[in-house]
Structure formats: structure tokens, C-alpha cells
C-alpha positions in Angstrom: -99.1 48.1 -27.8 -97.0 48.0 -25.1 -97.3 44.2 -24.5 -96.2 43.8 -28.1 -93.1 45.5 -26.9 -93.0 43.7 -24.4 -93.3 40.1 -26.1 -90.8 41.6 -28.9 -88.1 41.8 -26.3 -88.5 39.2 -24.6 -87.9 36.8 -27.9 -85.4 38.7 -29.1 -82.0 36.5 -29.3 -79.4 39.2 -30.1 -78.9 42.7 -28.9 -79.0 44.0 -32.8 -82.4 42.8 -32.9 -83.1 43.9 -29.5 -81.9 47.5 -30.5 -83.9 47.8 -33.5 -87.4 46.6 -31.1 -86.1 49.7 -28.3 -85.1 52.1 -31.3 -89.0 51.6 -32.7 -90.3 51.9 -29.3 -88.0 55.0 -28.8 -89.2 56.6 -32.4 -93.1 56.1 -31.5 -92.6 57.9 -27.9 -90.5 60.9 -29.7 -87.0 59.8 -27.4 -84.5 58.8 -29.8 -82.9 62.2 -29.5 -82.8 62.8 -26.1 -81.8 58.7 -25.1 -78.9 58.9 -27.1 -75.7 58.0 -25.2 -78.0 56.4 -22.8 -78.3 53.0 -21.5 -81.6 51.3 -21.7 -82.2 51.9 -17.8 -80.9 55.5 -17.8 -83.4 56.4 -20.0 -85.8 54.5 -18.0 -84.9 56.4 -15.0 -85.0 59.4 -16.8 -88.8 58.6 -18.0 -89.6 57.9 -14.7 -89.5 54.0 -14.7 -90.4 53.1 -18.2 -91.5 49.1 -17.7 -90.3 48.8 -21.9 -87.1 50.2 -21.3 -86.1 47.9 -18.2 -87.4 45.0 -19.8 -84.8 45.7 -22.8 -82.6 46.2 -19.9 -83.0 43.0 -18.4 -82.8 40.8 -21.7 -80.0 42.5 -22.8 -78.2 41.2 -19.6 -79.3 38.1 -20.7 -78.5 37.8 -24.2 -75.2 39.2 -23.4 -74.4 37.5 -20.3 
């Protein structure tokens, strides 16, 4: 599952449609509570390195540039 994630995010072309890939991922891991207010790498921190969340990370530096 997690390299579905992983593909989803890395086609994604706008950070709406990148939100709605992390806020699935967050909803099937039971986070969305606790990564609100968050960035996408402070909640990866927080998890302890999550490779899904720094991936969203990354492309969202990319797609917003």
C-alpha cells in the first residue's frame, strides 16, 4: 500500500490534490487528529521518519516552488 502512496504523490500536480492523497494516508494510520497544525515533515518527525510523509514533503516543495 505504501508504494501506492507513494506513486499517488509523486503524480500529484497541485497541493489540493496532494492534500487529499496525505489526508487518506493520515485517515488509514489514525493521525489526522494529532497532525493537525502540522507540516508534512513535522509529523514525519513526530512518527519517527515516516518515508510517505517526506515524500509529500518533498513534492509539495516542488509543486509549489
Amino acid at each position: 500500500m505504501k508504494a501506492a502512496y507513494l506513486i499517488a504523490i509523486k503524480e500529484a500536480t497541485t497541493s489540493t490534490e496532494l492534500d487529499i492523497i496525505v489526508d487518506t494516508y493520515l485517515e488509514e494510520i489514525g493521525e489526522v487528529e494529532s497532525s493537525r497544525g502540522e507540516t508534512y515533515a513535522e509529523t514525519a518527525a513526530r512518527l519517527g521518519g515516516d518515508e510517505i510523509l517526506e515524500a509529500a514533503e518533498t513534492r509539495w516543495f516542488e509543486i509549489e516552488g
